[in-house]
Structure formats: C-alpha cells, structure tokens
VOGU-3710 file (C-alpha; in Angstrom, 3 decimals, decimal comma):
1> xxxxxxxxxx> -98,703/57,868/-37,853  -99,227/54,282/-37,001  -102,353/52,148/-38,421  -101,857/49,914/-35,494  -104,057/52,010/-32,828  -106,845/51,172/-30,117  -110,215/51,591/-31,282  -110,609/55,128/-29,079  -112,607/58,141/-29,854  -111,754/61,328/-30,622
11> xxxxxxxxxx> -114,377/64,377/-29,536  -114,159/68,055/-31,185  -116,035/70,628/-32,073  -117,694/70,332/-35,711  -116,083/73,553/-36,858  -112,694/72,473/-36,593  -113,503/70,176/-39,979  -112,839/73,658/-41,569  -109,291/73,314/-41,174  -109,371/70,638/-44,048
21> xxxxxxxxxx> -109,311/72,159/-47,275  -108,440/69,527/-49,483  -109,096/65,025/-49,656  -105,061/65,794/-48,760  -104,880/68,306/-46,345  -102,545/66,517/-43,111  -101,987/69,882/-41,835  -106,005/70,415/-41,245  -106,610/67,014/-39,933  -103,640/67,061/-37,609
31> xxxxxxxxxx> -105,126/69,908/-35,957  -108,237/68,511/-35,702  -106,761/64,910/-34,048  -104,515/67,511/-31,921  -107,385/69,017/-30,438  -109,408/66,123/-29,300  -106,413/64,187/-28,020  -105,060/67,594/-25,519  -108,851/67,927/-25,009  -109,473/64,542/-24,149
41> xxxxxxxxxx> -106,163/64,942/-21,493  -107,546/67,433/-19,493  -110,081/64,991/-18,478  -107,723/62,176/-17,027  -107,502/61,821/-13,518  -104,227/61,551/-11,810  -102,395/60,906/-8,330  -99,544/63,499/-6,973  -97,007/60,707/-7,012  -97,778/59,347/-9,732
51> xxxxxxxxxx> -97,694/62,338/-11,640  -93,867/62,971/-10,095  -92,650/59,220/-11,286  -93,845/60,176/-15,001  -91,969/62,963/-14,786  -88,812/61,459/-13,870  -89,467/58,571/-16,324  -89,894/61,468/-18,796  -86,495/62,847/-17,757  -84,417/60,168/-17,976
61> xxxxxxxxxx> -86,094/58,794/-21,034  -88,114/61,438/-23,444  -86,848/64,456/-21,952  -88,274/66,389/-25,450  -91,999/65,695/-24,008  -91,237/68,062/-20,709  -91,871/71,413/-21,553  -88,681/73,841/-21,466  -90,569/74,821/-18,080  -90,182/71,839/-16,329
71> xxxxxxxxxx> -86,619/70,931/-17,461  -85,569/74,530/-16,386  -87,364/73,417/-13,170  -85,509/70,000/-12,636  -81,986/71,283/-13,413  -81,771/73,703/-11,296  -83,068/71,410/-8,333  -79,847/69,094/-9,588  -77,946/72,446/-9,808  -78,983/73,105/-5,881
81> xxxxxxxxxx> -78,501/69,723/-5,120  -82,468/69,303/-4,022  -82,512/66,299/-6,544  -79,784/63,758/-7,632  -79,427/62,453/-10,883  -79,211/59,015/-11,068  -76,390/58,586/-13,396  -76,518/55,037/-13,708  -79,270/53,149/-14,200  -81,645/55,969/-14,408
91> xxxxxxxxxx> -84,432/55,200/-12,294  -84,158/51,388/-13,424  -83,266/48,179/-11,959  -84,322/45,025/-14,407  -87,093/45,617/-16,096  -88,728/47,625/-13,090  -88,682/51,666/-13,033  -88,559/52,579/-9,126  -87,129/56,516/-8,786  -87,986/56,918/-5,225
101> xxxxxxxxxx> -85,554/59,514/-4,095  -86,483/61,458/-7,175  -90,189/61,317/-7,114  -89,821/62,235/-3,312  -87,759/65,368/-4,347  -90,476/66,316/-7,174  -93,243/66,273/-4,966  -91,375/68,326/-2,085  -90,737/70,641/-5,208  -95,062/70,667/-5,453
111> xxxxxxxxxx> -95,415/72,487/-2,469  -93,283/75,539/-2,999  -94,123/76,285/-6,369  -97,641/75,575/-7,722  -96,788/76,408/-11,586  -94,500/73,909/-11,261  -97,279/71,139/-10,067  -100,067/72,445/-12,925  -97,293/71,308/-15,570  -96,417/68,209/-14,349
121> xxxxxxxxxx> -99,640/66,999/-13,926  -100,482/68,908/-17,589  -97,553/67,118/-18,891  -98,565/63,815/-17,266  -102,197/63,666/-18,708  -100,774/64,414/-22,029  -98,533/61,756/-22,381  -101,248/59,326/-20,700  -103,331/60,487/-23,297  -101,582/59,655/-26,718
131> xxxxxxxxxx> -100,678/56,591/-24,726  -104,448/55,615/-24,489  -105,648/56,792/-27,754  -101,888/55,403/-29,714  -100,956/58,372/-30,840  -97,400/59,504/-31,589  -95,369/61,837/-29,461  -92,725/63,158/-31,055  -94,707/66,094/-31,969  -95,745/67,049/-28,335
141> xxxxxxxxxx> -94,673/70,890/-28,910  -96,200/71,233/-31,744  -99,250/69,789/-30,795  -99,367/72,235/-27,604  -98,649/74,892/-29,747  -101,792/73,668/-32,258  -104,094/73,351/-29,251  -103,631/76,961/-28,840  -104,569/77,532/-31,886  -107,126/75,963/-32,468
151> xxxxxxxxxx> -108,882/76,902/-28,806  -108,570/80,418/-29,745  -110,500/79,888/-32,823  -113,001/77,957/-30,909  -113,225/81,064/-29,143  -113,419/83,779/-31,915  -116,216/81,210/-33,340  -118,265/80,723/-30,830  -118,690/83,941/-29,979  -119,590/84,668/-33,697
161> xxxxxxxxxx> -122,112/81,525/-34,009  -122,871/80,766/-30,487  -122,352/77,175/-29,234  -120,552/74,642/-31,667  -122,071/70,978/-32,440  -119,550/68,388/-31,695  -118,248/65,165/-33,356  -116,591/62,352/-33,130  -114,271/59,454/-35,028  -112,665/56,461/-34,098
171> xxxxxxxxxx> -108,687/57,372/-34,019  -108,418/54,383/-36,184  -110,518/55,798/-38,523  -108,147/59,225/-38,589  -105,041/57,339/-38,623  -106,194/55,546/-41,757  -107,152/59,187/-43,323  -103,915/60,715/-42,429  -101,544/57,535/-43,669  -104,016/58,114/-46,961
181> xxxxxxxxxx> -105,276/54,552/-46,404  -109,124/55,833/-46,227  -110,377/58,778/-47,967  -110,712/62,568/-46,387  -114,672/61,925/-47,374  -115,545/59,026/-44,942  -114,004/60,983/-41,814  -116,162/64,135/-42,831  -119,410/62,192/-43,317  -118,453/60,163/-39,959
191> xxxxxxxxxx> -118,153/63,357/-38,368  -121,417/64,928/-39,878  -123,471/62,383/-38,395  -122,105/62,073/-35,235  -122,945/65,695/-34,766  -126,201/65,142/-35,594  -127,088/62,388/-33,648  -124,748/63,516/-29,987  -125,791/61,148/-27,239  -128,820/59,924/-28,696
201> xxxxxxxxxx> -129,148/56,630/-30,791  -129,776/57,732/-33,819  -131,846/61,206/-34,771  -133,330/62,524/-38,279  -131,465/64,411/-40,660  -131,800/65,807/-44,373  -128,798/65,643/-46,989  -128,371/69,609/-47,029  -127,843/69,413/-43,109  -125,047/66,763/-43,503
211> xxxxxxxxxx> -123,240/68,562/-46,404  -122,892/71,047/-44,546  -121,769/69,586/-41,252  -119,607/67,369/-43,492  -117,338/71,071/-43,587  -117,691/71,744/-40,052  -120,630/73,951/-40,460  -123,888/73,550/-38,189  -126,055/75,984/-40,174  -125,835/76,954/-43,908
221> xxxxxxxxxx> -125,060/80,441/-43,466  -122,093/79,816/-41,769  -121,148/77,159/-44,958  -121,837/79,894/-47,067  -119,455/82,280/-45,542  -116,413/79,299/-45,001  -116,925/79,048/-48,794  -116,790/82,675/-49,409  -113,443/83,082/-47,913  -111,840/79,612/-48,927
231> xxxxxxxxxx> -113,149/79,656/-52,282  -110,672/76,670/-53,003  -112,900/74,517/-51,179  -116,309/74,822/-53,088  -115,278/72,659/-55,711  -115,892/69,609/-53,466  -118,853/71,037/-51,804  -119,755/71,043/-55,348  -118,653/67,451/-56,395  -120,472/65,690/-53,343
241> xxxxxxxxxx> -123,982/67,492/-54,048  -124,440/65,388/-57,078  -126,629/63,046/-56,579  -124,588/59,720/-57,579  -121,316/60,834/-55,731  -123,679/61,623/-52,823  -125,949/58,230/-52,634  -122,563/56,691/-53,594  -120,654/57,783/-50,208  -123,660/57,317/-47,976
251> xxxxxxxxxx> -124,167/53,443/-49,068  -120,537/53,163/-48,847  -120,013/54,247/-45,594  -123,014/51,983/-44,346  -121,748/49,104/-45,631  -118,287/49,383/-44,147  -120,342/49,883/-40,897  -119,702/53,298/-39,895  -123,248/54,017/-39,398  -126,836/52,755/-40,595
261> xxxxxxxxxx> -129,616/54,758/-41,882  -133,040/54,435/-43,002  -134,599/56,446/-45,455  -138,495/58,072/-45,543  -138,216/59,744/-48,791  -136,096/63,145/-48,398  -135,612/63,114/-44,898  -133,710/60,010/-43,002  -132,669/58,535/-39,763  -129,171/57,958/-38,724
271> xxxxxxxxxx> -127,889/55,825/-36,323  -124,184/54,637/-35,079  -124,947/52,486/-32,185  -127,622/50,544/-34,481  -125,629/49,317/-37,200  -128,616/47,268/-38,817  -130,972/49,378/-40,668  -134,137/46,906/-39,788  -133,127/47,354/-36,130  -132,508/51,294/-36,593
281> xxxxxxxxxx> -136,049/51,347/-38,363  -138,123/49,201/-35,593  -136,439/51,116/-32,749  -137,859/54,237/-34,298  -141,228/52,832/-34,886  -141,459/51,784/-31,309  -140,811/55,455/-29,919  -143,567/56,261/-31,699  -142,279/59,931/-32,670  -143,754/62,511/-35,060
291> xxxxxxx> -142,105/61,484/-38,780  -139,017/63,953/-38,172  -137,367/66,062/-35,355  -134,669/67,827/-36,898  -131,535/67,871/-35,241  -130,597/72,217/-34,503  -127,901/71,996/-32,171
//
C-alpha cells in the first residue's frame, strides 16, 4: 500500500483489533482497514447520473472493480443493442471523459431493474471511497468478500457482548503499520484510546482498561476469553503489562503526537484533540468534574 495517503480516518468497531494476532499480522489489519473503508462508503452521497458516468468510466477503464453483476448487466445491454460501445475513444475526447449516450442508456437501464441501480450506486461509493481515503483498488473483490466477513462477526459478537466500542486511526497511520514503517503497537494503543474517549475531548481511563481495548476487547472478560482461544497471542498481552515496555509506549506515542495525557496517580486522562498535556489538564480542571468517570461503553 502507498505511504503517500490523505490524512483521513478510518472508524470500526474495537473488536475487529482481534483479527491481529501478531506485530506482523497484514492479513488482520487488512480486514480491519477493509471494514472501515466499505463502512465508511455506505455513507457517501451520490447523484443517479453521476453514479451511471462512474460506471462507464469503470467499464472502459477498471472493468475488474464492477462486480461480475454489473458486467453481466452491461454486456448484455451491448448484446441487445440498448447500449453501444464506444470502440474508439472510450468515453474520451482530450483530456475530458463525456459518455453521454452511455450514461443515458445506464440510467434508462435504472428503471427496469432496481438490483441493477443498488450496485451501481454500491459500486460507485466504493470506488469514491478508497479514492477519498487513498487506498488501493486492486483488491476490490477481496475486500467485498472481507466486509462480509467481518460484518458477520460483528454480528455473532454483538449479540454475544452487546454493543461494540468503536475506534478510530488516521489511514496514514495504518498504511505506515501495514508497509511495516510504524509498529503494530502504536495503531493498537491509537485505537484503545480513541475508544475510550468517542466524541468527547478527552475522558479518564486506567492502564488495565487500555490493555485490553488495545486487543479489541471493551471488558476484561471478553480479553480473557480472546486469549483463551488464541493462546498465541498472550505472549504480547504479556510483554506490554510490564511496566517499562508499558510507560515506554505511552510516552512514545505522546510525543509523536498521537494523543496527550495527564496522569493523577493510577488513573489518567486522555485526550486526542488536546495534544498539549497543560491544555488537556486545565480543560479538565475547568469542568470541574468528580476526579474520574470511567469510560463503560
């Protein structure tokens, strides 16, 4: 994947951390990235014709990011003679892209088959969406087929656990873990406290509560079973409860200014909005709230 991406966010559920096993587990953090990108697609809002031009664009040049649904779908309108191919400059004159008679004939397609219009605008918001967040797309069908996956799960957990706590990391920040340019431990202590904190500016914490969020589980109990089944992980559950490798991480990630906190003995306040610790601390002083409210989401 490419270092060179926008500063977005990516949103998922804190249990889909359990996916990575190990510091170099690409399989578990491509799921997780996966997620948050199809996730974050859904939300995009389109327009009928634009959604058609896409398509066409996709046609003519990434034909691999249609699903087999659509193509199916487009040939046979060729086949019938409902749409014409543009053999020879493909939609493009210069450096402009103007397929009118096609996007006409994909949007008269719309309105006799409806499947047909929930892909392509599916299709469209998830190619708008690794454009916006720079993510590759070469891997389109098997990140559809991840998202699947990984919903499912969602699923089973939720209705195990009840609601999941959600996090968040910059894509850069992912990108940086998956091209092994930043270690696996930043991204799960990134994660951890932006569970903790959700919308608010900062909220109170304990290290127990982030070790365990820092393995995509929101209580302990539910730690205790992950580690039960993937026994393979509890070494590093293990290694980052010492106390130096712990007080190491947590200074090091607040001095490369992924988040701030301020200490009150065994309990502390996080923030990532308020990256200075004197701000994060006067801020708290002027709410004037009781020493700690733990975070139970």
């Amino acid at each position: 994947m490419d270092n060179n991406v926008p500063n977005k966010y990516l949103v998922f559920p804190l249990s889909l951390l359990q996916y990575i096993r190990d510091d170099n587990d690409k399989e578990g953090l491509f799921k997780v990235i996966t997620f948050a990108a199809m996730r974050f697609s859904e939300k995009i809002n389109y327009k009928p014709e634009t959604v058609a031009r896409q398509i066409i664009y996709l046609f003519y040049r990434r034909p691999d990011f249609l699903t087999q649904e659509i193509r199916k779908k487009l040939e046979t309108m060729i086949e019938g003679g409902h749409l014409v191919e543009d053999e020879n400059y493909y939609g493009f004159a210069g450096t402009s892209f103007n397929p009118e008679p096609e996007t006409k004939a994909v949007m008269t397609a719309y309105n006799d088959d409806e499947s047909f219009l929930r892909d392509c605008i599916s299709v469209y918001r998830q190619h708008q969406a690794l454009e916006l967040l720079g993510l590759p797309h070469e891997h389109i069908n098997y990140m559809r087929e991840c998202y699947k996956e990984t919903s499912e799960d969602l699923r089973i957990f939720e209705a195990k656990h009840g609601a999941d706590a959600w996090a968040s990391v910059s894509t850069k920040t992912a990108i940086e873990v998956f091209n092994a340019k930043l270690f696996m431990d930043y991204l799960r202590l990134i994660a951890a406290v932006s569970s903790i904190i959700g919308k608010r500016n900062f909220n109170s914490t304990v290290k127990s509560v982030l070790l365990d969020r820092m393995f995509g589980c929101k209580k302990h109990e539910i730690l205790m079973e992950y580690l039960s089944k993937y026994p393979e992980v509890n070494s590093k559950y293990e290694f980052l409860l010492r106390r130096r490798r712990w007080e190491y991480l947590i200074k090091s990630g607040k001095e490369q200014g992924y988040f701030s906190y301020w200490s009150t003995g065994r309990k502390f306040y996080v923030s990532i909005k308020l990256k200075e610790p004197e701000i994060l601390k006067s801020v708290i002083k002027r709410t004037r709230i009781p020493d700690v409210i733990l975070n139970k989401l």
